[in-house]
C-alpha positions in Angstrom: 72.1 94.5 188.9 68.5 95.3 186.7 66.0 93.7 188.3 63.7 91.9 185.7 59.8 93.2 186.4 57.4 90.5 187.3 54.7 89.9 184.6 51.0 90.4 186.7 48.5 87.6 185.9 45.0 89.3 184.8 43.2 86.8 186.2 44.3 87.5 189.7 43.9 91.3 189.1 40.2 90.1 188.3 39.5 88.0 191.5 40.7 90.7 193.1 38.6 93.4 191.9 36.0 90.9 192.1 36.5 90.8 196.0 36.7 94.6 196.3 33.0 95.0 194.6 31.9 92.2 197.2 33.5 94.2 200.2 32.0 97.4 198.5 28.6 95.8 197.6 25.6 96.6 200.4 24.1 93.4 201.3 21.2 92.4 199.3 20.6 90.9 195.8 23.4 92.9 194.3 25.9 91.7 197.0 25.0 88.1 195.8 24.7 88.4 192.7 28.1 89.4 192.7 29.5 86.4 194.5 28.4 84.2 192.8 30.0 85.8 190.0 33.1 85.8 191.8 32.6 82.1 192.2 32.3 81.2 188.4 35.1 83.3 187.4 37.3 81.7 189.6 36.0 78.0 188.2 37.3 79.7 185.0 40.6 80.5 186.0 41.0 76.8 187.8 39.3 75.1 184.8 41.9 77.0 182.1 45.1 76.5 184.2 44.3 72.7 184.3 44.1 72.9 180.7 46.8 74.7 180.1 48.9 72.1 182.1 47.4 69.4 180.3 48.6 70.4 177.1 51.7 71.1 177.7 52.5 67.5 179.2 50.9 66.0 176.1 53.4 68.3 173.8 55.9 66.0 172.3 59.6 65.7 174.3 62.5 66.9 172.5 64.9 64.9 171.1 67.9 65.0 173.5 65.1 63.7 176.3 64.2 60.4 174.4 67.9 59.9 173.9 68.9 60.5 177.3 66.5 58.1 178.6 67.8 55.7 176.2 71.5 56.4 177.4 71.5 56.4 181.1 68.6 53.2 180.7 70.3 51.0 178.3 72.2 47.7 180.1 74.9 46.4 178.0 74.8 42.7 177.8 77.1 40.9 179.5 79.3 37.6 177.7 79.0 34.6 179.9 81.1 32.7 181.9 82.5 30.3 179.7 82.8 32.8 176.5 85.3 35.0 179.0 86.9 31.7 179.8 87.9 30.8 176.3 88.8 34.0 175.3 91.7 34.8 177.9 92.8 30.7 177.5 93.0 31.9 173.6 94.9 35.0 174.5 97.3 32.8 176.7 97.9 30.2 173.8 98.1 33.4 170.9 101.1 35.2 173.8 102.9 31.5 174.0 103.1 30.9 170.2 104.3 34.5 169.3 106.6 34.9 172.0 108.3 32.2 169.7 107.3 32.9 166.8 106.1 36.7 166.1 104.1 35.6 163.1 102.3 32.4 164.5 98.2 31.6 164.0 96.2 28.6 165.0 93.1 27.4 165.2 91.5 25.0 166.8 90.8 21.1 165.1 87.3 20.7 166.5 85.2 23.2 168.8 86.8 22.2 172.2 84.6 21.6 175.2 85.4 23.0 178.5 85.3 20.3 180.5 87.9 18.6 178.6 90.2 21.3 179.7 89.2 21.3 183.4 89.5 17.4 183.1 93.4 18.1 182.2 93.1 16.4 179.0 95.0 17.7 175.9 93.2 19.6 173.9 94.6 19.8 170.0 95.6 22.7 167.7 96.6 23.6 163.9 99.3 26.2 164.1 100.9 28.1 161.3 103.7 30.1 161.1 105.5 28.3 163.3 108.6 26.5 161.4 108.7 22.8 161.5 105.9 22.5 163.9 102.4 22.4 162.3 100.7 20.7 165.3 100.6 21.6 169.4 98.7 20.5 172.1 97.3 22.3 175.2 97.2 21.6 178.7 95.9 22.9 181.5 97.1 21.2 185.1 95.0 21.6 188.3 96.6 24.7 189.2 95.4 26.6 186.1 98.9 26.7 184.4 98.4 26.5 180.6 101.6 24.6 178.6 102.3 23.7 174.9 103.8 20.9 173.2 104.7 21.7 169.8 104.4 18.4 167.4 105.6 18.1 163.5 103.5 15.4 161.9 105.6 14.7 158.2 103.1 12.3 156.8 100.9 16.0 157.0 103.4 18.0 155.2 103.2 19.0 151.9 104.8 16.0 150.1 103.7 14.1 146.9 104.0 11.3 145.6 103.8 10.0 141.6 101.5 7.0 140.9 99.4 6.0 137.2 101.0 9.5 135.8 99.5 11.6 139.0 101.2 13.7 140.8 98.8 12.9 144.4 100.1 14.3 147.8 101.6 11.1 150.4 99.4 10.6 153.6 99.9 8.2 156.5 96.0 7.5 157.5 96.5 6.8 160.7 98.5 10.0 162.1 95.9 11.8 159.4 92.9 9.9 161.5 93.8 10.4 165.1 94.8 14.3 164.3 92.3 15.6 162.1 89.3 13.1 160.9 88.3 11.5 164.9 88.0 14.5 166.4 85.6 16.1 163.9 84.3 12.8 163.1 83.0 12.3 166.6 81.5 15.3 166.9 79.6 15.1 163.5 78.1 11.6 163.8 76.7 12.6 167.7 75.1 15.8 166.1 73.5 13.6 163.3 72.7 10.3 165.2 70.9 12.3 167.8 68.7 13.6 165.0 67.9 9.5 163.5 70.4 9.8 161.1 72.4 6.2 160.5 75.1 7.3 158.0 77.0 10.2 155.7 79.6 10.4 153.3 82.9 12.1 152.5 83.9 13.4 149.0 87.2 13.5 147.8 87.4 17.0 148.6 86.7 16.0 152.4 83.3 17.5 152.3 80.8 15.7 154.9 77.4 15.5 154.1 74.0 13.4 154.2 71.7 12.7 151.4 68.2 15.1 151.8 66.0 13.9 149.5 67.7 14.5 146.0 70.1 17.1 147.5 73.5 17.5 149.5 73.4 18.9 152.7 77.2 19.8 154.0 77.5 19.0 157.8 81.7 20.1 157.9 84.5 19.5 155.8 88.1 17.7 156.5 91.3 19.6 155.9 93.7 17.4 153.7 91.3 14.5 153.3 93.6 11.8 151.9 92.8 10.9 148.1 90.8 7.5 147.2 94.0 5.3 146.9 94.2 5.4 150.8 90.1 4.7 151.7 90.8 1.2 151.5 93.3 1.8 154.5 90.9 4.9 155.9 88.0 1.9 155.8 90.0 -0.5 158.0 90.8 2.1 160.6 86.6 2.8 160.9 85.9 -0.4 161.2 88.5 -0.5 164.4 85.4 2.5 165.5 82.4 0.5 165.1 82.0 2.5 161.4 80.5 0.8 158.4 82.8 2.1 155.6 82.2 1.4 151.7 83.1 3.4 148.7 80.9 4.7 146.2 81.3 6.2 142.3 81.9 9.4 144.1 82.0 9.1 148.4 83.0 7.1 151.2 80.1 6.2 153.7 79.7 5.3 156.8 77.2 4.5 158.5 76.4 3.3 162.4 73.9 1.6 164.3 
């Protein structure tokens, strides 16, 4: 095995000599003048090697440092509680409907609230896909097990009906109101009274907004919003909610106290 020669540092070959000439020196003035210097070459040798290490800790690091650092001292964020919560009680529902039905989506009718769940109350879906059922509810019991009823509502099927030379699809605003408008209803008119508001209105598309200033802000939108020929039953079944209802040229509003 070649053995690799070690490199001699000068300025040790140079105290050393210096020491020599000191051993060598007769004592006197030359003796001394000698030492001292000795003494200033080695405040030399300490001053440069503190500079030298200086400078090479101020160097820049490398690349595959910075990223290291940022690798092993990087914490991924964690998803709360709740967010893990909904997402295996979603997988649970998505396994239920498409063991029945390979093809099935849903979605839910309003942004459910956990405690509703925990409470064991039934919390309402959309589902597609799914033959004759375009409605289910879920439950959860106190043991954690998670069941389905599927519902078909007809007056929410795609029927129509022929009235003045219109061709307009056939609602019943009642099975329309408990499935789809309450639920979003309520949750639109607590966001908004909290903030001062006293009323909004609904287009004939199903649009919901409020009136700011001269313009139309959308606060969420109904899915098959019945046309104007039911708001005179639609207005009956708000008043039954402690809502204000009148029609306009173009809206419904309500408004609430």
């Amino acid at each position: 095995m070649k053995k690799t020669k070690r490199k001699r540092n000068p300025f040790g070959i140079l105290i050393a000599v210096l020491g020599f000439a000191i051993l060598l020196t007769p004592v006197g003035s030359n003796r001394l003048v000698v030492t001292i210097i000795l003494l200033v070459g080695i405040g030399v040798i300490l001053l440069a090697a503190l500079l030298h290490t200086r400078e090479i800790s101020l160097l820049p690091k490398p690349k595959w440092f910075s990223m290291k650092v940022r690798k092993y001292h990087g914490q991924p964020q964690r998803p709360d509680v709740e967010t893990l919560l909904w997402r295996q009680i979603n997988f649970q529902i998505t396994n239920k409907l498409q063991s029945a039905y390979p093809g099935a989506t849903w979605d839910y009718l309003v942004s459910p609230q956990v405690d509703c769940l925990l409470d064991c109350q039934p919390i309402r879906i959309r589902i597609n896909q799914t033959g004759d059922y375009n409605f289910a509810e879920v439950h959860m019991n106190q043991y954690g097990n998670l069941s389905l009823v599927m519902m078909t509502i007809d007056a929410l099927m795609p029927r129509h009906r022929q009235e003045d030379g219109k061709t307009e699809p056939q609602v019943d605003p009642e099975s329309w109101y408990s499935l789809i408008g309450k639920p979003l209803l309520t949750e639109v008119i607590g966001e908004l009274q909290a903030r001062g508001h006293q009323k909004l209105f609904i287009n004939e598309q199903g649009d919901i907004f409020i009136q700011n200033n001269d313009a139309q802000e959308i606060k969420g939108s109904f899915e098959q919003f019945p046309p104007r020929s039911y708001w005179p039953a639609l207005t009956d079944i708000f008043l039954r909610d402690e809502l204000a209802a009148s029609e306009t040229d173009q809206a419904l509003e309500l408004s609430w106290m």
